[in-house]
C-alpha positions in Angstrom: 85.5 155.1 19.9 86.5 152.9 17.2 90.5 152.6 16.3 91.3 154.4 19.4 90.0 152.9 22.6 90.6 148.9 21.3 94.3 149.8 20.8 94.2 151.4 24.3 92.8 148.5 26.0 95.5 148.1 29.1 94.6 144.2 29.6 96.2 143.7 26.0 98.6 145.6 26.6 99.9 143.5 29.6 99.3 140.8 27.3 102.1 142.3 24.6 104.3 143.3 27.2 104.7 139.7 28.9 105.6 138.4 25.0 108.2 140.4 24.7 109.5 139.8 27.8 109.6 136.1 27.1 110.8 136.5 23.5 113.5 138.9 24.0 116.7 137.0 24.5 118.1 137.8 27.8 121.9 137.5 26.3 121.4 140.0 23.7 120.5 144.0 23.2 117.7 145.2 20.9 118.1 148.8 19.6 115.0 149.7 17.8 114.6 153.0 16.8 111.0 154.8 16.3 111.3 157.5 12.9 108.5 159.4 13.4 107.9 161.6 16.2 104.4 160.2 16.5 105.6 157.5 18.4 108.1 159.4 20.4 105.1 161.0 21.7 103.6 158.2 21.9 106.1 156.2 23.9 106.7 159.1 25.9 102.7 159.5 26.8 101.7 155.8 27.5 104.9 154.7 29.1 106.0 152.2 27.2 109.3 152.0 27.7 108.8 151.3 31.4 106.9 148.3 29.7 109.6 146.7 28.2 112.4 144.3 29.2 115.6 146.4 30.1 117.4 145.1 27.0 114.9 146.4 24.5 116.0 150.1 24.2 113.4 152.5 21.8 116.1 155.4 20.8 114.4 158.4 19.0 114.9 159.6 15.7 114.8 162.2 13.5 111.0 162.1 12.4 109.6 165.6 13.1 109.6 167.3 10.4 109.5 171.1 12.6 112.9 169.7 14.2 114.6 169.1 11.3 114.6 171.8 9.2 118.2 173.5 9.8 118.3 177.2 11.3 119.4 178.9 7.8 116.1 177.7 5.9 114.5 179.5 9.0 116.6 182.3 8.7 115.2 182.3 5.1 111.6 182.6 6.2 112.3 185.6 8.9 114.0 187.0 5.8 111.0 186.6 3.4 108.6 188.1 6.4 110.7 190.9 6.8 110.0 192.1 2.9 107.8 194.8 2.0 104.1 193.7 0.8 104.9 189.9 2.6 102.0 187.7 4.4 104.0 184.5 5.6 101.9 181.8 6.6 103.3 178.6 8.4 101.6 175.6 10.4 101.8 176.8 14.3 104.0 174.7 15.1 107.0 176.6 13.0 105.8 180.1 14.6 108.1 179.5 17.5 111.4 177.4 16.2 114.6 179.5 17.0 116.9 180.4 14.2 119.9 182.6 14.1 120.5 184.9 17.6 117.0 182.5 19.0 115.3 184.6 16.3 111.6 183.0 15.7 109.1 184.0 13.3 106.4 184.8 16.7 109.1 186.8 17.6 109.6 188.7 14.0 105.9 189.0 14.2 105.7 190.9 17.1 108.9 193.0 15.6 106.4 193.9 12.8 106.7 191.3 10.0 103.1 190.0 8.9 103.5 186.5 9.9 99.9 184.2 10.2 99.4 180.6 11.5 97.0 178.7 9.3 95.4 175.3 9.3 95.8 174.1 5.5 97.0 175.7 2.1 93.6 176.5 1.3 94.1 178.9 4.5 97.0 181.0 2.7 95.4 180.9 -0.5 91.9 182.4 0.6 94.4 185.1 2.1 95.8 185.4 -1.7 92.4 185.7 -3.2 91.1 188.3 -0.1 94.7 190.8 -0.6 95.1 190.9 -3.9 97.7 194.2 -3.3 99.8 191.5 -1.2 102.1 188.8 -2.0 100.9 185.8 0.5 104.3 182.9 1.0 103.5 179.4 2.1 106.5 178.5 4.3 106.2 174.5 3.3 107.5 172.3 5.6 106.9 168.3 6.0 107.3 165.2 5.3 105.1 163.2 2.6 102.5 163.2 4.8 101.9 166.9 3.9 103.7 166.9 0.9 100.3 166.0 -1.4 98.2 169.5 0.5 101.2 172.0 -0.9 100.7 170.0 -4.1 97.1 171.0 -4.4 97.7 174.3 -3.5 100.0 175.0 -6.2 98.2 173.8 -8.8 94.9 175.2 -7.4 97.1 178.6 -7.6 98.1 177.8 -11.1 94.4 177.2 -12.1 93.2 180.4 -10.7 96.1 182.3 -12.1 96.5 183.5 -8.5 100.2 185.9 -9.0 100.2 186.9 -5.6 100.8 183.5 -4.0 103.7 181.5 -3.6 105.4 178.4 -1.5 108.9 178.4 0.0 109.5 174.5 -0.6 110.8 172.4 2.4 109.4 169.0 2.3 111.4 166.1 3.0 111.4 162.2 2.6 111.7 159.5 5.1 113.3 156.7 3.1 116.8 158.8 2.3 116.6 159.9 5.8 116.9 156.5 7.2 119.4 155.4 4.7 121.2 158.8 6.3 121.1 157.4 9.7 122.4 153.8 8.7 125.0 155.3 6.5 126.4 157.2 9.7 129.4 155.8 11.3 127.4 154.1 14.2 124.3 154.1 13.2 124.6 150.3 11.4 125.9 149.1 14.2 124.1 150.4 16.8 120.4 150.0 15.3 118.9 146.9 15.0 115.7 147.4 13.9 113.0 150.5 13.2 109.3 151.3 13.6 108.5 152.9 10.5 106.0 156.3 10.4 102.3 155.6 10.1 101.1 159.1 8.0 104.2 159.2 5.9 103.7 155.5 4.8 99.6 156.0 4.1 101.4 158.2 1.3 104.2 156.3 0.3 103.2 152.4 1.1 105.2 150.1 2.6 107.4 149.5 -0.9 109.8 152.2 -0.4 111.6 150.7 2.5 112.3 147.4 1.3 115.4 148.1 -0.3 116.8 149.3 2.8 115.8 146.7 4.2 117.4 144.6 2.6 120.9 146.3 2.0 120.7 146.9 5.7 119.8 144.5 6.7 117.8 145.8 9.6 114.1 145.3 9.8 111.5 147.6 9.6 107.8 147.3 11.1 105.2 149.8 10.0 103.4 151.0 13.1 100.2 153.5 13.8 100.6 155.6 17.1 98.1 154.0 19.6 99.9 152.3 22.0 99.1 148.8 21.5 99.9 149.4 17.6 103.6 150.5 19.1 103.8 147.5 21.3 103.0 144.7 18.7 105.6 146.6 16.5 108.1 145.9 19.0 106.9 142.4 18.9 107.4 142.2 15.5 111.1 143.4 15.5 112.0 141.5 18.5 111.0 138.0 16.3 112.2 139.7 13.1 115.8 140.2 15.3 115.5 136.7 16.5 115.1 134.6 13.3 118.0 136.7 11.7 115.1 138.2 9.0 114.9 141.9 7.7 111.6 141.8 6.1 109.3 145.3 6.0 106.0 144.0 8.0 103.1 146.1 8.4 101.1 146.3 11.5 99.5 149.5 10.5 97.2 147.1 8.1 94.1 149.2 8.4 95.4 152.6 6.9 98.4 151.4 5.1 99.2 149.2 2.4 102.4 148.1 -0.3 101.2 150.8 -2.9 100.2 153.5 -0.6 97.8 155.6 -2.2 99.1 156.2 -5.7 96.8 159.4 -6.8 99.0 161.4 -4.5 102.0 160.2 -5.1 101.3 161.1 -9.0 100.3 164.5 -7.7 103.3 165.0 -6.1 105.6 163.8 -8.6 103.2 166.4 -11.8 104.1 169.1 -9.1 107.5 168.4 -7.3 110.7 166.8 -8.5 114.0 166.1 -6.2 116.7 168.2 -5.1 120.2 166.7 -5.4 120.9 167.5 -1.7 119.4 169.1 1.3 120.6 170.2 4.7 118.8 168.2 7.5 119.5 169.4 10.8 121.4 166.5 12.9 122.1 165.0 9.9 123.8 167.1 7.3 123.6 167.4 3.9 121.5 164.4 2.4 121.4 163.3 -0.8 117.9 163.5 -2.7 116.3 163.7 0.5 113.8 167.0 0.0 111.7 167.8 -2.9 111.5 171.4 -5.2 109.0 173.0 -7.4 109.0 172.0 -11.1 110.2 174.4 -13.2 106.6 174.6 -14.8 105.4 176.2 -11.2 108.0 178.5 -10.8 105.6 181.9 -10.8 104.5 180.4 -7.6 108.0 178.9 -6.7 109.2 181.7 -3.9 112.7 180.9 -4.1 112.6 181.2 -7.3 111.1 184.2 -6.9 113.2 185.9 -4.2 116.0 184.6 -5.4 116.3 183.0 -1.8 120.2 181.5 -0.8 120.3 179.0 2.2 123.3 180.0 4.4 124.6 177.1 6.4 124.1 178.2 10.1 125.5 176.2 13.1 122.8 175.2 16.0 123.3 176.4 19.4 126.7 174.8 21.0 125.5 173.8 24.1 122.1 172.5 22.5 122.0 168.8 21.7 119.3 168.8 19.3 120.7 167.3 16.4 122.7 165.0 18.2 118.8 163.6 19.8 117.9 163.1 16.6 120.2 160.9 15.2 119.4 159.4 18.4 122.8 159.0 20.0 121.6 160.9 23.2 118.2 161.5 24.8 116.6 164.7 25.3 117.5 164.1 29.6 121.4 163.8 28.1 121.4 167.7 27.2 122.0 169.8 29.8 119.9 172.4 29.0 117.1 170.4 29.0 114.5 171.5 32.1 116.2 174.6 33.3 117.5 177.0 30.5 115.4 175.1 27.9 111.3 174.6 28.3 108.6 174.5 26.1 107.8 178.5 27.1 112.2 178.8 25.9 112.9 176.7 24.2 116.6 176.7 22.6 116.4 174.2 20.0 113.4 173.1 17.7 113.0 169.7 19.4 111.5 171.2 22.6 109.0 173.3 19.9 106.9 171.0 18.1 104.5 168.4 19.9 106.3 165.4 18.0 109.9 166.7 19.2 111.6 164.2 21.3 112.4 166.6 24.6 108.3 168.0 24.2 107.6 164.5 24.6 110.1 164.1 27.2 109.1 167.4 29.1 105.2 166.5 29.0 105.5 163.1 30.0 108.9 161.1 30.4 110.9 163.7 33.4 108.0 163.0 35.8 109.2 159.0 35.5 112.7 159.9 35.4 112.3 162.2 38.5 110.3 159.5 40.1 113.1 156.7 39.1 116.0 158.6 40.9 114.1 158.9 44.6 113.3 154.8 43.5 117.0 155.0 44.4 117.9 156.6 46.8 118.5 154.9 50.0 115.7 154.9 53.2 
């Protein structure tokens, strides 16, 4: 199959893995983190890191877009659900993401609230156009990968003068979010390089992370999610780190370019305009790091709407979900992991979506790390 079994092949992959392993200076530590959960998954899946010279560390970060959205924005959604005359529709993904008291909208569902999974906006709006006595809520969530969908839907709604639909607005933006992470107090000195997101910068181009580059100084390598694509990034950074350079390189050259593609972006920006903050969970609030419905949408603007106030909630104590992704500790690092937290319970909204770092971890990663510890234990 063409672009997926070439970047597969396991003879090239050898191949990468023996360059790094000569190009990585033995006297020195390479901590490159991945952004998008993507290539967590992918990482996780192909075993890459068992690939890689013990001093070239991949460290996860904060790139799903289900894990980051903070428990009160949930709480929102539940609360939305819960009114009378409501159809909420998410991605599936969301259906099962704890919020307050492990509160998930599968679980308000089966409490009563009229709560669907759809594939694409055009989903929710065909359920606008088919119960017109019914007021049918996008819950919006994303990065600017499906940022440029919600556009369409809201001005699709717009068009049709469709009152009965609206879009609770959470989509995010990589660029502040890694700015976020390198503003942190270890995260400049512990990161020395990242693998930017593939979708995200189909959308955006390469453009927007060359000033952080730069004031960073920290290299960034645009990478898609096949494995080989993952392993020539690492390449990349490992020379980037080498020759003291911080460019932005893009090894995802067959779907992404500088410009990205510009007729969504102006989309986005007729439809969307930035907030001055937004709560990120792991990271806080960030500054003009989500986007909001212009004022010229705001019939279909739900918060608007429902006059809808985001509570700061705290996440589970004994969860380590937003510490994972800032990527100071692995998914293995939280107790919980494997025994009170699983895929079928999960605790925190990293072991929930299929790019969260401990559903990569579960799927793939404990079998090598269970594998790793009778490696040494004595005969």
């Amino acid at each position: 199959m063409k672009y997926v079994d070439e970047f597969r092949d396991g003879v090239l992959a050898r191949r990468l893995a023996a360059a790094i392993h000569a190009e990585a200076a033995p006297e020195r530590r390479y901590h490159l983190m991945e952004f998008c959960g993507g290539h967590t998954h992918a990482i996780s899946r192909y075993g890459i890191e068992d690939l890689l010279p013990g001093n070239v560390r991949m460290i996860h970060g904060p790139g799903c877009p289900v894990c980051v959205l903070p428990v009160g924005r949930i709480d929102n959604a539940i609360d939305l659900a819960r009114r009378p005359g409501v159809i909420l529709c998410t991605y599936g993904d969301m259906m099962r993401v704890p919020g307050s008291n492990r509160l998930s909208l599968l679980k308000a569902k089966a409490e009563g609230a009229d709560i669907r999974m759809v594939w694409s906006t055009l989903d929710a709006l065909k359920l606008a156009r088919d119960n017109p006595d019914r007021h049918v809520i996008f819950f919006a969530i994303g990065f600017e990968t499906t940022t440029p969908p919600t556009a369409v839907a809201l001005k699709q709604a717009r068009a049709l003068e469709l009152k009965n639909f609206s879009v609770f607005c959470n989509h995010v933006l990589t660029p502040p979010a890694i700015q976020a992470i390198l503003d942190s107090a270890d995260g400049s000195e512990r990161l020395d390089g990242f693998i930017g997101p593939a979708h995200v910068s189909t959308i955006i181009g390469s453009r927007p992370y060359e000033s952080a580059a730069a004031h960073y100084r920290k290299p960034v390598v645009i990478a898609g999610f096949e494995p080989l694509d993952v392993m020539q990034a690492v390449l990349m950074l490992v020379r980037q780190i080498n020759a003291g350079r911080f460019a932005v390189e893009n090894q995802f050259s067959r779907a992404v370019t500088r410009a990205g593609n510009e007729k969504a972006q102006a989309l986005v920006a007729e439809i969307f305009e930035l907030r001055d903050s937004f709560e990120w969970r792991g990271l806080g609030m960030v500054p003009h790091s989500a986007l909001r419905i212009r004022d010229e949408f705001a019939a279909w603007d739900a918060e608007k709407l429902f006059d809808i106030a985001t509570l700061p909630v705290a996440d589970n104590k004994a969860c380590e979900c937003g510490a994972i992704l800032r990527g100071v500790k692995k998914p293995a690092d939280c107790r919980l992991f494997g025994t009170i937290c699983t895929p079928e319970n999960p605790m925190g909204s990293c072991m929930v979506s299929a790019e969260g770092a401990c559903a990569a971890h579960w799927t793939y990663g404990r079998f090598r790390d269970a594998q790793k510890k009778k490696d040494k234990q004595p005969a």
